[in-house]
N, C-alpha and C positions, 0 to 999 in steps of 0.2 A: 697827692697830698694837697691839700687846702691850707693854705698860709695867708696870712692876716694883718702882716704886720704893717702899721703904718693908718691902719681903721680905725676912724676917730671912734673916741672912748678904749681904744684898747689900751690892758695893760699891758705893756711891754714886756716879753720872758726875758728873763736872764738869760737863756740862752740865745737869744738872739741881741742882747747888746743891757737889758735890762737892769734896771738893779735890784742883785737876789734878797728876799726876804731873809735869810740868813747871811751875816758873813761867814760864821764858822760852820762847818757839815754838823749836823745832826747826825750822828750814827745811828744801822739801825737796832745795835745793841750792845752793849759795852760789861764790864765788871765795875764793882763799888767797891773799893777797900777801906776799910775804916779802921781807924787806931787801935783797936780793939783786934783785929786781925795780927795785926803784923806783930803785937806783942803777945799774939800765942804761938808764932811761927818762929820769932827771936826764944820764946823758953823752951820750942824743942831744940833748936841752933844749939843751947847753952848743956844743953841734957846728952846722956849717955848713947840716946837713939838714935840715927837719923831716917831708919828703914827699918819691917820689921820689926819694930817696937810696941810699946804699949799704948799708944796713941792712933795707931790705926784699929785697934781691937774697940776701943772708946769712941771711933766715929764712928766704925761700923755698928756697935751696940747701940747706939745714939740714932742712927737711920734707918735701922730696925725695926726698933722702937715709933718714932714721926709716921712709919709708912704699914704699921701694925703687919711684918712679916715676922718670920722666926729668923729669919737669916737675912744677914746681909755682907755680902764677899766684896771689898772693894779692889778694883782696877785702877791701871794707869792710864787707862783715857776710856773714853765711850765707846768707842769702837771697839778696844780691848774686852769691853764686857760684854759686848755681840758677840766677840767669838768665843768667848767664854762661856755664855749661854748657848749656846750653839751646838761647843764639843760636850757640854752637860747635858745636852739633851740626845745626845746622844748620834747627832749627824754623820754622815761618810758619805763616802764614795758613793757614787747612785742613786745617792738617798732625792729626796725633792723638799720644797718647802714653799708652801704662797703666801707670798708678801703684795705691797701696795707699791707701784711703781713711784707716788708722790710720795719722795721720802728723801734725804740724802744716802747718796752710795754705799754708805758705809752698812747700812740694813742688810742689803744686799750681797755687798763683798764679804760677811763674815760667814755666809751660808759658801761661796766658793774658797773660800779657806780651807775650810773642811771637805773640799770634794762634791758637795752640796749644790743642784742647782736651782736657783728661784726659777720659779711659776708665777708669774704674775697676777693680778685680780682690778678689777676697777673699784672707784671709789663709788659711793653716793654722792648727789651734786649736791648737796646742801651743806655738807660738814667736810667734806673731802675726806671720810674716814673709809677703810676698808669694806665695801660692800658683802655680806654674810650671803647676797645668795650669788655673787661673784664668786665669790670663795667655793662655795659646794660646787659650782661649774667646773674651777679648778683642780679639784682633788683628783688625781690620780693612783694606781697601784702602788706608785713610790712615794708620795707623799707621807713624810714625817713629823710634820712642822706645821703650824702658823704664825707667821711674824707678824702680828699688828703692829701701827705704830700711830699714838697717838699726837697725829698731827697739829702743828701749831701751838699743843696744849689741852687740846679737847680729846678724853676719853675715847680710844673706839669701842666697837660694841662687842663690849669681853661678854657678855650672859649671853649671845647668841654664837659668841666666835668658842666660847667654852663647850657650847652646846657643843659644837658639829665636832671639836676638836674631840669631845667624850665619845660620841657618837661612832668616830672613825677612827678612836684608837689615837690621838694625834697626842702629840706637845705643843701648848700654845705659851708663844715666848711673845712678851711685849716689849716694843721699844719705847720706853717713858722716857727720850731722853730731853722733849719738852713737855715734860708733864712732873715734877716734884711739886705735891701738895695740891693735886686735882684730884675730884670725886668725882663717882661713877656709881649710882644710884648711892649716895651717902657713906659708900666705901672710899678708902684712899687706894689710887692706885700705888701699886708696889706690894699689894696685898691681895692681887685679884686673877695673875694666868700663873702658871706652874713658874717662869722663870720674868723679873721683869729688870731691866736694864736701865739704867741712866746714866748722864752725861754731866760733867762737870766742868766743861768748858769755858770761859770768862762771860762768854753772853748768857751763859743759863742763869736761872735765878741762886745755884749757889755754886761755888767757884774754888776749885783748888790748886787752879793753875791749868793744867791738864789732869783728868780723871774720871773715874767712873766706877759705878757700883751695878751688881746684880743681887736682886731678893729673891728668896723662894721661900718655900713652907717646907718644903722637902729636907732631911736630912742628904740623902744621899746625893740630890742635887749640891749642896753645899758642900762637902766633901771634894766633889769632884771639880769646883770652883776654884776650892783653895788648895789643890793642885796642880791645877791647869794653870794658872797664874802664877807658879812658884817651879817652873821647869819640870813638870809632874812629879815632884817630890815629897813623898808624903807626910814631908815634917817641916817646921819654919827654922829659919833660920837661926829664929829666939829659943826657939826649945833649943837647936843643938849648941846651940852655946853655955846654954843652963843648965845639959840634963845628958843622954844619950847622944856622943858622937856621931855615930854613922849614919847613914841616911840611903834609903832606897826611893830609886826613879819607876813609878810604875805605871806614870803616862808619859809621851808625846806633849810636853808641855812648853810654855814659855817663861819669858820673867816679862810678864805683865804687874809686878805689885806696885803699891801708892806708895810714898813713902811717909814717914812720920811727918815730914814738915809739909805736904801739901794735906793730910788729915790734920793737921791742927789746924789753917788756915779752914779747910772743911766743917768741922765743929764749930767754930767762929760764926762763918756765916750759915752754917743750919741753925743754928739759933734764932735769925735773924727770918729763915723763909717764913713763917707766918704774916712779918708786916712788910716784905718782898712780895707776897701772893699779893696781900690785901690793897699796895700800891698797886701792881701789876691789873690788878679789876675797876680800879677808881679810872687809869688812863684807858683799859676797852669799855668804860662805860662813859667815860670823854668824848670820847672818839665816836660813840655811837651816836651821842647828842649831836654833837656838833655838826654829823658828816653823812645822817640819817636822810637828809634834802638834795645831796649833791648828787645832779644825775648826770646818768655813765658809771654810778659805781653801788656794786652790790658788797654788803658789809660780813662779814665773816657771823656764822650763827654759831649758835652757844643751845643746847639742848637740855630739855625740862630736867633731866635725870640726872642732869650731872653738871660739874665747876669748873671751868677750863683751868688751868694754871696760867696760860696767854704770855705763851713764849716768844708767839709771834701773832703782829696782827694784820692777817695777809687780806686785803680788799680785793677783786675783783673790775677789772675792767667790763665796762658792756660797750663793746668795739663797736657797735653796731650804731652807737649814738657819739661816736667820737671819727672825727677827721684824723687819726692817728694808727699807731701801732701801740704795742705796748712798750718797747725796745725805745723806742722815741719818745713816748709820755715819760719814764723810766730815767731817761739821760734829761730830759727839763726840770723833772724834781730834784735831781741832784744839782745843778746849774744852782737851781734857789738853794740851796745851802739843806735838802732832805735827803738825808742819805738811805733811800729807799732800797729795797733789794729784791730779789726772787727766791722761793724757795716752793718747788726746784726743777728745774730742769729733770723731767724725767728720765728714771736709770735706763732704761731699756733703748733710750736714746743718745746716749755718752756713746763715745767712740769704742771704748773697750768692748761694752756690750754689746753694740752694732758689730763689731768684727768678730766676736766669737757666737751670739748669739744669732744674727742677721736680724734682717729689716722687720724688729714687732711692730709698727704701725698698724693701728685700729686695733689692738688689743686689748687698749681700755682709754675708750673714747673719751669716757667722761671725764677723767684725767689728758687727756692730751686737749680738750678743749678748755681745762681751765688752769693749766698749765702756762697756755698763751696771752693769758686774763690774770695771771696773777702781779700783785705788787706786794711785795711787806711795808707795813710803816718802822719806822721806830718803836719800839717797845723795848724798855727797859725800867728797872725801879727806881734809878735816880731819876728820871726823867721828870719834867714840871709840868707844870699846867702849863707856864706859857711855851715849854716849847712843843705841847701839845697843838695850842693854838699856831702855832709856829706851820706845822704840818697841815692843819685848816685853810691858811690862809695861801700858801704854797696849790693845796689843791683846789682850791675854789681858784686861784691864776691859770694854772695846768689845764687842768678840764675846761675851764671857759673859753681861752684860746681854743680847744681843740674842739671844742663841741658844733654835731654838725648843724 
């Protein structure tokens, strides 16, 4: 390690005694609630529903609609609606499924829910999306499945991942759950693989506390959504309060549902994503300006065919030109008040998968090399210009210290 401190013209880090360009953290992404929320969420409070009701039927109609699918089955979290598309698509025991190692766990773990075990694939090094002829390498006799997941916000590549999945018989399931109101040659995703998934978690661009939705085109896909989520019971709860008492179990299912008061907070802010998207591209095209010159660091691309949604805006270290680690650059941007993050720690190197799995190292290089290169910045839609600039000036101290 090469350390500096005390070299005339240096500026001093915060972490070494400095003072930070922020006093307060910059998160690297938050929720926005606005008055307008919470007085749709007080007149479900005030109303006959709390679950179940007629206000989840109204957001799912409503996100249907935005993401031009026939269906759409809301969940109570993201994850929920992995495994929800999962057990629709028909996964078990034995089955296989290849996914992208760069992803959070939860991709992953709703394939072994079901008995299901991922196959991993590498990405491409320019977008870190699912590599298509990664994937044809991967497919196997048991191969059922492809899990894309549109990393960061950027489309993967559904017209070739479509292809091989046509090709092979497969179901291809997408994880959008940073991707609501991203295009992919002028389509909206949610409109685009047999089953596509999103997240409703306070950092995505819409928020219902915890939650999540899956679309499809499919009838029978949908079907079997809304009773996987409902204890595999093939009637809601609303009907048998209104209509036919009894009710028969004819999945293996959970109580996965939303309830009425996080769908009305839901609808609130789907209203709202279109000038959420349209903030969310003002701040990555901030950030491209400003951050286009600073070397040591390679900038997240964005491809001809398609509109990220830019859930996250992960930069890339070039170690090679920095007296540092990543792990270390990482803890000085937080010191200055930038509450930078990773994402992610590849799956196949958690400790769970390491123990049932064993040691995948060199499985998908491309991803374990930029894995070690990653940083997110802040990206969120309340976020400003200045605390754009905020994040600028933090990197332009960080990287100059450490640059070799």
């Amino acid at each position: 390690m090469v350390w500096r401190v005390g070299e005339i013209g240096a500026d001093r880090l915060a972490a070494h005694g400095g003072t930070p360009v922020r006093e307060t953290l910059l998160a690297y992404g938050r929720q926005e609630v606005l008055p307008g929320d919470i007085d749709a969420v007080c007149e479900v409070l005030r109303s006959d529903w709390l679950t179940t009701g007629p206000v989840v039927e109204r957001f799912e109609s409503a996100f249907a609609a935005r993401v031009g699918a026939r269906h759409a089955v809301s969940f109570s979290s993201g994850t929920a609606a992995l495994h929800g598309a999962v057990f629709a698509a028909g996964l078990g025991d034995g089955d296989e499924a290849v996914t992208t190692p760069l992803t959070f766990c939860a991709t992953a773990n709703a394939l072994l829910y079901q008995g299901a075990t991922p196959r991993f694939a590498d990405v491409d090094p320019e977008a870190l999306l699912l590599d298509p002829e990664r994937v044809r390498g991967a497919l196997g006799a048991r191969t059922r499945a492809i899990v894309a997941v549109d990393y960061a916000g950027h489309p993967a590549p559904l017209h070739e991942l479509r292809e091989i999945a046509r090709d092979a018989g497969l179901v291809l399931i997408e994880d959008a759950s940073h991707a609501p109101g991203a295009l992919y040659h002028d389509a909206p995703v949610g409109s685009l693989a047999d089953l596509t998934t999103f997240s409703f978690h306070p950092v995505k661009h819409v928020t219902t506390g915890e939650g999540g939705m899956v679309t499809t085109d499919s009838d029978e896909y949908a079907a079997r959504l809304r009773r996987f989520r409902n204890h595999g019971i093939a009637t809601s709860g609303r009907e048998r309060q209104t209509g036919r008492w009894q009710y028969e179990m004819v999945d293996l299912g959970y109580n996965y549902r939303l309830t009425d008061v996080a769908c009305a907070l839901g609808l609130a802010q789907l209203e709202r994503l279109p000038a959420n998207l349209a903030r969310r591209r003002e701040i990555a095209a901030r950030y491209a300006s400003r951050l286009r010159d600073l070397p040591g660091l390679v900038l997240p691309a964005e491809r001809d065919h398609a509109r990220s949604a830019w859930h996250l805006y992960p930069v890339r270290l070039e170690l090679e030109r920095l007296a540092t680690d990543r792990d270390e650059l990482l803890a000085a941007l937080r010191a200055e008040g930038i509450g930078a993050n990773v994402h992610y720690r590849l799956v196949y190197q958690q400790p769970y998968y390491r123990e049932r799995f064993g040691d995948l190292s060199g499985c998908a290089p491309v991803a374990e090399d930029a894995e070690r290169r990653l940083v997110s910045l802040p990206m969120y839609h309340a976020m400003t210009d200045a605390d754009v600039d905020d994040v600028e000036r933090a990197l332009r101290r960080v990287l100059g210290y450490f640059a070799r």
